[in-house]
N, C-alpha and C positions, 0 to 999 in steps of 0.2 A: 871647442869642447862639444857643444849640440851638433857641427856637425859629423863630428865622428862618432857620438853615440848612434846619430841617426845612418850610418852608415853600419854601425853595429849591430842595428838592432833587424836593419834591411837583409844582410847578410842571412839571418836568421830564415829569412821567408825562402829560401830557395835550398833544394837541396846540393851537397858538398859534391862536386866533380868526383868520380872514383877517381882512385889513383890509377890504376892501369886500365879499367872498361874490361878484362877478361871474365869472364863468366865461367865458374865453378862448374865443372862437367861431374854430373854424378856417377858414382862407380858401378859397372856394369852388373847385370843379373841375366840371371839363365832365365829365372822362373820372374812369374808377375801373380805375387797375392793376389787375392781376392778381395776389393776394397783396398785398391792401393788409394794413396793422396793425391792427388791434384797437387802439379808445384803451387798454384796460387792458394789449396788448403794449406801446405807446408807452409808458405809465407806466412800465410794467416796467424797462422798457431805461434811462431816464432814473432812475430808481430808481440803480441800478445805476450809473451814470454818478456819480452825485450822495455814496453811500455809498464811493465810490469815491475819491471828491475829498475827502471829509471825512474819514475814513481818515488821507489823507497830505498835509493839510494840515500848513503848518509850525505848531508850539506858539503860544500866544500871538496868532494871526491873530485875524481877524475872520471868523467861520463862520457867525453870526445868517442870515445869507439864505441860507445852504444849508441850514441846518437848516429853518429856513421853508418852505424848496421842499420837502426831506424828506416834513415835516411835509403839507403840501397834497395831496401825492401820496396817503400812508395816507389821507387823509380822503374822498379821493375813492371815488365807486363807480357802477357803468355804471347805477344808479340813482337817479331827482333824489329820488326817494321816500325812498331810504336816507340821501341827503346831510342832507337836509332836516330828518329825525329824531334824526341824529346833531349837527346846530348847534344843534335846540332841545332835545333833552337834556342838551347843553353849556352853556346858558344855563340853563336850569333848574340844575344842579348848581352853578353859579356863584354861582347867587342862592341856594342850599341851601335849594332846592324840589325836596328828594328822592324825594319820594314819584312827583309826574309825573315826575320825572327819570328814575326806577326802571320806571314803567309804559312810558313811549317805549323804552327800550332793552329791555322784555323784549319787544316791538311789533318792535321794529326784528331784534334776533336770531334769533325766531322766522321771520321774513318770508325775511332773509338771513343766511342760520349763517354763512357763508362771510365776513363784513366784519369782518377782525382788528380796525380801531379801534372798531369794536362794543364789543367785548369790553374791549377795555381802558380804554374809555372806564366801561364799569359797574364793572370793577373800581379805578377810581379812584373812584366812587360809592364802592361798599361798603367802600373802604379810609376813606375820609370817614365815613361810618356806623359804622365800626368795626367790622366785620361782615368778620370776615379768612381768615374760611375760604372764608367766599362767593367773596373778592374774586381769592384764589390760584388757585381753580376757574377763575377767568373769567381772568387771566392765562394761566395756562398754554394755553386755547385760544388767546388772542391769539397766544401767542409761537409756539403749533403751527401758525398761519397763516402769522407773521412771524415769525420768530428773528430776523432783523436791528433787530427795532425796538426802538431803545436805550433809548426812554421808557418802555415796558412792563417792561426788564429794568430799570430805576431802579424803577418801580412795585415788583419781586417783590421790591428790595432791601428796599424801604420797608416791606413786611408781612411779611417775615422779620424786619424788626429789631423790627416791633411784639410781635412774637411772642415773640423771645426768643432766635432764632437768630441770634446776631450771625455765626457766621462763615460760615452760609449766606446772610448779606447780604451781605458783602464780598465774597462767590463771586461772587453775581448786581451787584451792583454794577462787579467788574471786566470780568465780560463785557461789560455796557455801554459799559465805558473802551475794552475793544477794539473795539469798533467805532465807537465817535465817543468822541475823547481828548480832547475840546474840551469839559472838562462838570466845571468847578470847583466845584462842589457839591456834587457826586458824589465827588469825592476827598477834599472838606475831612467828609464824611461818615464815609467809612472812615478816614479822623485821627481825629475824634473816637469812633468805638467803638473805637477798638483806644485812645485815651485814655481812654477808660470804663471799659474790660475790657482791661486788658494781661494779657499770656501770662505765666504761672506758669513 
């Protein structure tokens, strides 16, 4: 049972494989506004829209395709170069072919500091390796990119609890809950350490 919750709740830290990787071509225009958006302000806004909706979703709904979209949006970056090295370091770590997993992501962060799912994607690496000092380093940039992204904040629950701080898991685990309360994993989580470790 703990370890499939802990497999449940892992799963949480990484974003979901698209299903096919094609990328939505936008429809053509003669003319270009004044003050067009930036795909990355379009994401941004839709971001925003999207954490917005998951948020205050009612209990119990169906959230899977927004978190999906969530999800799609981190992954992306105004680079095919960066996209590219961040699905084949995902596939590498999938198949726990860590080692190229580990060289493409220190390729891919060096290239661009700036891509939170970088970051958090190695730090699911190195939380996988067990390598948990490593793996907080690289969290904490993720979330100093992102704070909103609730897979990263499930990640720092995960390597606080490996660690031994349970109730600086619970901490980073409810932030997560506040921002997407849709993540039944994550709660049956904090049941089971505070069932672990009850309060004296």
């Amino acid at each position: 049972m703990r370890v499939a919750l802990l497999i449940a709740v892992a799963s949480l830290m990484i974003a979901p494989a698209r299903a096919d990787e094609v990328q939505g071509q936008a429809s053509a225009s003669t003319t270009i506004p004044v003050g067009k958006e930036s795909p990355a302000e379009k994401r941004a806004k839709k971001l925003d829209r999207l954490l917005g909706q998951l948020h205050s979703a009612p209990f119990h709904s169906d959230t899977a395709s927004m978190e999906a979209e969530i999800w799609e949006i981190w992954s992306r970056n105004d680079s095919p170069t960066a996209e590219v090295l961040l699905r084949q370091s995902s596939a590498a770590i999938s198949a726990r072919d860590f080692e190229p997993a580990e060289r493409m992501l220190a390729q891919l962060l060096e290239t661009y500091p700036d891509y939170a799912e970088g970051w958090n994607r190695r730090a699911s690496l190195y939380y996988q390796m067990k390598r948990y000092d490593a793996a907080m380093i690289d969290i904490d940039h993720a979330l100093e990119l992102e704070p909103r992204n609730f897979g990263a904040l499930v990640g720092k629950g995960m390597i606080l609890r490996a660690t031994g701080k349970s109730d600086d898991a619970i901490a980073a685990f409810n932030e997560a809950l506040a921002i997407n309360p849709h993540l039944p994993a994550v709660k049956a989580a904090i049941t089971q350490i505070e069932k672990d470790e009850p309060k004296i």
